[in-house]
N, C-alpha and C positions, 0 to 999 in steps of 0.2 A: 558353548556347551561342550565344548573338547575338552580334554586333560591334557597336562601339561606335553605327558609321554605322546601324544596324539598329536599335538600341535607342533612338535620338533617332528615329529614323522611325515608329517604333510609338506612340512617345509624340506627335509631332508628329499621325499620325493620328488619333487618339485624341481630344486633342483644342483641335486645330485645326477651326474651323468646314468644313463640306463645301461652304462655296461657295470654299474656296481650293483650286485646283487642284492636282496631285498634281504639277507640277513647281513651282511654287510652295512647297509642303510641303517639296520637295527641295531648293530653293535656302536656303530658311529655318535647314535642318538642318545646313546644306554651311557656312555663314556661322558660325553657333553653333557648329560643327566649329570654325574660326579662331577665334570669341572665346572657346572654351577651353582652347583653347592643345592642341588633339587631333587635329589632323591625321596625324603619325605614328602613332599609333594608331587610326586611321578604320578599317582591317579586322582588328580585333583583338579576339578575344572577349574577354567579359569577365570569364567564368571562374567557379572555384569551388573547393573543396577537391579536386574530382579531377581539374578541369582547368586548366592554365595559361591564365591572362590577365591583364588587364592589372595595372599597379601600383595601391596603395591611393590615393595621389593621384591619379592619372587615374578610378580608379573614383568618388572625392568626385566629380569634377568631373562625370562624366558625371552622377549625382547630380543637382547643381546642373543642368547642364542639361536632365534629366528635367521640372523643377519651372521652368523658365524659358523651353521652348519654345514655349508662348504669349504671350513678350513681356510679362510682369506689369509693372504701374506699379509695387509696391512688391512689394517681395523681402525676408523674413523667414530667414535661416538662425541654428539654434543648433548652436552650438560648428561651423564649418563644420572646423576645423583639426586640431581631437581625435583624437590616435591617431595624426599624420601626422609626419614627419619633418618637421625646419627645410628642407629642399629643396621638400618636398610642400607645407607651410604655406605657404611663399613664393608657390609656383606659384598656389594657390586664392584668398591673396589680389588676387596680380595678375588674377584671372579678374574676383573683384571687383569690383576697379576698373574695370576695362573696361565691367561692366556698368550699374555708377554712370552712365560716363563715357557709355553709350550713351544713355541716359536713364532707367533706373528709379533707384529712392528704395534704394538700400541701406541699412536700418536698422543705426545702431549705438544699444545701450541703455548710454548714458553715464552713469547713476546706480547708486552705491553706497549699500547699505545695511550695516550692522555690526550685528549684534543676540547679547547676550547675555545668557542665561538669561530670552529673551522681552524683555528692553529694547532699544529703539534707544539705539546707542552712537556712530552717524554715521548721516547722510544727507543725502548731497550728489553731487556730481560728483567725477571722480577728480582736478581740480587742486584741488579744496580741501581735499585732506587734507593737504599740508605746510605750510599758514594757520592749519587748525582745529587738529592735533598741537600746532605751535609754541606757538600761543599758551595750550595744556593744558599747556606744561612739559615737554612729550617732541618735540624738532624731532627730523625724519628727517635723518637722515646723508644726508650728499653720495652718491649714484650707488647708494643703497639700495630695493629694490623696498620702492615705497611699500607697496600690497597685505600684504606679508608681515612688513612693518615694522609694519602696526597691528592683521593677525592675532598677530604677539608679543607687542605691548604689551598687547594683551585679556588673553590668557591669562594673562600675569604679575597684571596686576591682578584679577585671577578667584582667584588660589589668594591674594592678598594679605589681610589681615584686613579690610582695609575693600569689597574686591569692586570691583567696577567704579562703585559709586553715585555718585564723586566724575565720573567719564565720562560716567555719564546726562546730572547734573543738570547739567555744562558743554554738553553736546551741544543739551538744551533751549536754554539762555542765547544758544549761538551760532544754534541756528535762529530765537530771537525777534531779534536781531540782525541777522540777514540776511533776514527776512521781507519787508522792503519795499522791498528791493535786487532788482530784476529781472535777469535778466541776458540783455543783448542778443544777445551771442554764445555761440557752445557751439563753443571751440578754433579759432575764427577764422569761424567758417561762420554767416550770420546765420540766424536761427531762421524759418519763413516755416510757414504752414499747411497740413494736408496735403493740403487742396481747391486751393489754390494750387500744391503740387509736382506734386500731380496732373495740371492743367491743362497747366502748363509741359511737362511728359510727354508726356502727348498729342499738346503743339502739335509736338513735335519727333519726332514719326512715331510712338510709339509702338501697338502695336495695341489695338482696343478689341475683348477675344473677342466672340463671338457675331453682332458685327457683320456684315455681307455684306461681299463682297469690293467694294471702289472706295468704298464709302459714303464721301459726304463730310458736315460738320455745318459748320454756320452762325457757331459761336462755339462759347468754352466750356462755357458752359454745357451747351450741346445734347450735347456730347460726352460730359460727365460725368453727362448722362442718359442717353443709348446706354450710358456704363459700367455703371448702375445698374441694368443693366436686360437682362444678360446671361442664357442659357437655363442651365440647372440643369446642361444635356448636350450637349456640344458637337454630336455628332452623330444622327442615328436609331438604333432599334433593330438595326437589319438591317445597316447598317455597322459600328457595334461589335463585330457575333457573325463580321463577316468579318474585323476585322482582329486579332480574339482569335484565330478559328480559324489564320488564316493565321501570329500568332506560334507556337502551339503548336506546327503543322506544322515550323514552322520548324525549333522545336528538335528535335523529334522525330525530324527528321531526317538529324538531325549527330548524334542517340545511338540508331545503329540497332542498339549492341546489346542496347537495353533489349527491344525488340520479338523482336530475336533468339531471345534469353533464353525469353521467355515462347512463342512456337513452336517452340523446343525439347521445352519442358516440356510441352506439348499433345502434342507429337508422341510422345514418349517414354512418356508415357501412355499413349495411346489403342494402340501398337505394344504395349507389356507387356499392356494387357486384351485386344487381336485375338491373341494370342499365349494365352494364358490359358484364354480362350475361346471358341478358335477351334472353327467350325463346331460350334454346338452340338446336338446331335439331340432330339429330342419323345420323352423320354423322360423318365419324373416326376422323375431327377436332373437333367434338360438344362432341365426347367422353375423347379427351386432354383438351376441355374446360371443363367439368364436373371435371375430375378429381383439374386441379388447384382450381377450385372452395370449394370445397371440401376442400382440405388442408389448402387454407387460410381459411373458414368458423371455421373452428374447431380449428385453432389456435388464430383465433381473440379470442376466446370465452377464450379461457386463458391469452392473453395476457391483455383484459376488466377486468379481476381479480385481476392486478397488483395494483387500485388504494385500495384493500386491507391492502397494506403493512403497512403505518403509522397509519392504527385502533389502532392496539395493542400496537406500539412502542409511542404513545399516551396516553393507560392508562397504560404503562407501571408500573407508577411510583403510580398508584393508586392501582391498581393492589397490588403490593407490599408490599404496608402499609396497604391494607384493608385483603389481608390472613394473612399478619404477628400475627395477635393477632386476626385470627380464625373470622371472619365476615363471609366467607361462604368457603366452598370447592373447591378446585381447579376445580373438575369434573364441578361442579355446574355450573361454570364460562363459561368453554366449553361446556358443553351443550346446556347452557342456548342461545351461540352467534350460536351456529350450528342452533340453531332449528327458532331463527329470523332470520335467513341469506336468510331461505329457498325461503320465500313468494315471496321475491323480487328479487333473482335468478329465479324464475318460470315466474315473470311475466315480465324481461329482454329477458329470452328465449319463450316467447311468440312473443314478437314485436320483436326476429329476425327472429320465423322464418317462421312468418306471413308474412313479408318487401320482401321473399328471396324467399321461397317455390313457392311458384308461379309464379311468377316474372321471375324467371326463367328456368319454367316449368319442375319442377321435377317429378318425375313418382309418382305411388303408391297411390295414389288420397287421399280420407280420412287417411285408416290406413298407406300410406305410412307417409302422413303430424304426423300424431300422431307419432310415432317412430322417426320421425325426429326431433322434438321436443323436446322429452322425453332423445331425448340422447344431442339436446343442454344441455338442465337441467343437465344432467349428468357432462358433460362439464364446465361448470361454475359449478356445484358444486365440482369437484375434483380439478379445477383451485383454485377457492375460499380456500379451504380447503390446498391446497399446499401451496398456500400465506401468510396462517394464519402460518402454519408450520413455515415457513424460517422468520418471523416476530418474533418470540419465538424465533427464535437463534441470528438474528443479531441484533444489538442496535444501529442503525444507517438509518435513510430514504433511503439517496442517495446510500448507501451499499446495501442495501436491493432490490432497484431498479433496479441496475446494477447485482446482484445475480437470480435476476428474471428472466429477460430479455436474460441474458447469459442461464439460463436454458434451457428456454421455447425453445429457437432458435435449441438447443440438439435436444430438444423433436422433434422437429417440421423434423431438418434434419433427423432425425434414424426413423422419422415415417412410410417411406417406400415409398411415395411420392417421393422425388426424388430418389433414387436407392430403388427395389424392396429389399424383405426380402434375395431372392436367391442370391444376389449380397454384400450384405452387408459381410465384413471382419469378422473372423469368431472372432478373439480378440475384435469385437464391437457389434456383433450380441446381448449380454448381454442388451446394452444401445437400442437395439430395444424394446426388451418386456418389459422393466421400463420406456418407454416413452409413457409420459399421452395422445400426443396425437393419438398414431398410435389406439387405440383401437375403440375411437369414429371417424374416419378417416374412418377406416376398415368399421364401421356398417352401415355407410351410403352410403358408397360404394355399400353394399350388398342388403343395401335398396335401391339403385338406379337400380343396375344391375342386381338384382337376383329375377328378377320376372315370373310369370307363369300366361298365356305364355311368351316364352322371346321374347325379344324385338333384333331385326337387328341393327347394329351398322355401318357394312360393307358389302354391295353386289355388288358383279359382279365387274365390273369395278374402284369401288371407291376401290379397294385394291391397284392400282398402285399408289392413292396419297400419299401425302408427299414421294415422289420417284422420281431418273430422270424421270421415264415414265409417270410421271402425262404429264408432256405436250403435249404427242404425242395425236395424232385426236383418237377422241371417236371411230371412224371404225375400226380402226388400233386395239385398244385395245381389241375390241369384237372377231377380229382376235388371238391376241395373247390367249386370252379365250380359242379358239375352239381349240387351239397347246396345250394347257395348259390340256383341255379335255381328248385329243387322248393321250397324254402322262400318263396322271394318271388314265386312265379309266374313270373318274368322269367328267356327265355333269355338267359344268362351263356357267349358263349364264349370263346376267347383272343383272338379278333380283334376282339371285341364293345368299342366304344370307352365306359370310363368314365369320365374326367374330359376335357373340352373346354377351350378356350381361356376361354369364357365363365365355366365350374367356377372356373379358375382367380382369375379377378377377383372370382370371387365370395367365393373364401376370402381375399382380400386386402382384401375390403370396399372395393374398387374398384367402385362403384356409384352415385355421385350426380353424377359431371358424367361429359361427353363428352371425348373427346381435344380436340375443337379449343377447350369451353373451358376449359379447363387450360391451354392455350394464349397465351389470353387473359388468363387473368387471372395467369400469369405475366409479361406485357408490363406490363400492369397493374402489378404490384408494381415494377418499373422505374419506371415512372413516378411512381407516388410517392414513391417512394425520392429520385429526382430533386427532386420537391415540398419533399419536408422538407429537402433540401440547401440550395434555395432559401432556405428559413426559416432555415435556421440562419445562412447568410450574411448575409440580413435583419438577423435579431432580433441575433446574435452577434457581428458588429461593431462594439467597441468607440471606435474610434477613426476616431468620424464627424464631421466638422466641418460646420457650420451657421450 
């Protein structure tokens, strides 16, 4: 969703040295605008499958200019033309030239090689194949693509009885033949070294990265030691994570229905659970209904993180090309999407748990709402951050989806909600305390139940519900109370509270940490989640040049 002009800016910052000033950067990009023939398309996104932009030839060229906005001495493109119409091809060559023309080395690789069944069958340059044919007995036809002319002749002589051997061993005869024949020229252009093209480049303004802005050098030589001696990174840490952040934003903000979408889906939740479970009362079923509550609340909140997954598997491929030849640091990258992610996780977990807290009257009034909040946040951040993790590993949407969703539902059973921690097998007990959700589970639990003073849950009589003897008449029961009394010493009456908030946590085997650190070490798991992203970037990057 950038424009053309936008996307050489990002790359121009990126890296361009920061002692070139930012209209400088912009005059540099405006200029490259003209030498690639992109001016009518300067405010023109550059598109994708669901959005229109530009043409395939304009997209090569921006390309090209992605890779040439630091002014390189020598310029390497394969196949620049592939794919592209006779109009397109034209157009990229002309860019070409101009950049030839401006001063870098555009490589052309003028050697052919022919190889069949592992033997060389030629090797040479492409005007010597109507010399080297002719004089093998097969001349090329007048106005015949050479090329396709000696890819025929191979193959005929391949299914032939004698094979290509009579081709080898001429190909040997004509290379010791022309072994001591130099050749001056390569199609009119004299051959010069590439310390000397280099030089000539320089001398004729080319830039040298890394350099300060105005430096000047003494001679060549000095120059081509400035060249050799340029930084790994064009820029610092702290400008890269700005001008990542800033393209993200960018797009971000020309697809506002992606964020739409996903506060929808917050909304529409957390309304169906305040609905559900609206105003729930202290009574031993409003305590089975807190708790379901609860467990689904905190596992929506990771499962809303899943539409994470195709971010990265998206820039995947940009990603790749843009650290390959050092445009910013991997840290940078991570950094820079951790610390935009924040805002709008904050204000996701505000509208859930504004729609919910209330709705269906949860305790702890202010500071409870605040803590309950704080550990949504927590929650979509370590969810978010998990996502972004398993997005670095697999290279696949629908994979990715399916590895999510398979997780999550781990987390969600070993959380402690359905079997307490005392019950859990002790070969799985492991996969209780590495599941993301039992931690934020646990804290709001605590922040529900664990209040001073405590809160009644269960008196007198409401102990016989959910039991055969819930049915029997309310006199009967105050009866079975006073039996209940005389047996255990203790007055038993209807108003006599027996189970408490604290009861509660205890049959949950909610006992080893505190609310706030549960808290903790849910931010915690975000951040490593982040770490291993890190790594996987790292270590996972195939296509790093050195």
């Amino acid at each position: 969703m950038l424009t053309v002009e936008e996307t050489l800016m990002f790359s121009a910052e990126f890296r361009l040295p920061r002692s070139l000033s930012r209209s400088k950067k912009k005059a540099r990009v405006h200029a490259l605008i003209d030498q690639l023939g992109l001016r009518n398309a300067a405010t023109t996104v550059i598109g994708d499958e669901g959005h229109r932009g530009v043409s395939g030839g304009e997209r090569r060229r921006v390309s090209i200019g992605i890779d040439i906005i630091h002014d390189p001495i020598v310029l390497f493109l394969d196949e620049p033309t592939s794919g592209l119409d006779s109009t397109s091809a034209f157009m990229v060559v002309k860019v070409l030239q101009r950049i030839a023309q401006s001063g870098s080395i555009v490589s052309l690789l003028d050697r052919l090689i022919f190889l069949s069944h592992g033997q060389t069958v030629f090797s040479g340059s492409p005007a010597s194949l109507p010399p080297f044919f002719s004089e093998f007995g097969h001349p090329i036809p007048e106005n015949e693509n050479r090329t396709e002319f000696a890819l025929d002749l191979i193959r005929e002589l391949e299914e032939a009885p004698g094979g290509t051997k009579g081709l080898v061993d001429f190909n040997k005869q004509w290379q010791l033949k022309n072994k001591r024949i130099s050749e001056k020229t390569i199609s009119g252009i004299p051959k010069v070294s590439l310390k000397d093209a280099i030089s000539a480049s320089i001398s004729r303004g080319k830039l040298v990265s890394g350099a300060p802005a105005g430096t000047s050098t003494s001679n060549d030589s000095t120059q081509l030691a400035a060249a050799s001696s340029v930084h790994k990174f064009a820029n610092p840490l702290w400008i890269e994570m700005a001008v990542i952040a800033k393209r993200s934003l960018t797009n971000s903000r020309r697809m506002p229905e992606l964020f739409g979408i996903r506060l929808g889906a917050v909304l529409v939740t957390g309304a169906i659970l305040a609905t559900m479970f609206y105003h729930l009362d202290n009574s031993p079923k409003g305590v089975q209904e807190r708790l379901g509550f609860f467990a689904f609340a905190m596992s929506t909140t990771f499962y809303t993180c899943a539409e994470a997954i195709p971010v990265f598997l998206q820039e995947r491929y940009i990603f790749m090309r843009e650290t390959a030849y050092n445009a910013y640091r991997r840290s940078s990258y991570v950094l820079a999407h951790s610390i935009i992610s924040v805002p709008s996780l904050v204000f996701l977990s505000f509208a859930f748990a504004a729609t919910t807290f209330w709705a269906v009257g949860l305790a702890g009034g202010t500071s409870g709402f605040l803590f309950y909040f704080l550990t949504i946040v927590a929650s979509f951040w370590a969810g978010s951050s998990f996502v972004t993790f398993l997005s670095g590993v697999v290279s696949h949407v629908m994979l990715g989806f399916t590895v999510v969703v398979a997780i999550l539902a781990y987390f969600l059973l070993f959380s402690g909600f359905f079997i307490s921690r005392d019950r859990i097998p002790p070969y799985w007990i492991w996969f209780h305390y590495i599941s993301l959700v039992k931690y934020p589970y646990e804290g709001v639990l605590q922040n529900e139940f664990d209040l001073n003073p405590p809160r009644c849950f269960v008196r007198g009589t409401q102990m016989f519900d959910s039991t055969p003897l819930m049915e029997v008449p309310e006199a009967l029961k105050v009866e079975l109370l006073k039996s209940m009394s005389k047996t255990l010493g203790i007055n038993i009456t209807s108003s006599t509270c027996v189970i408490t908030g604290a009861d509660v946590l205890k049959q949950q085997g909610v006992t080893q940490l505190s609310k706030w650190n549960c808290l903790w070490i849910t931010l915690a798991w975000g951040f490593f989640f982040r770490f291993l992203f890190y790594l996987t970037l790292l270590f996972g990057s195939k296509n790093r040049r050195r």
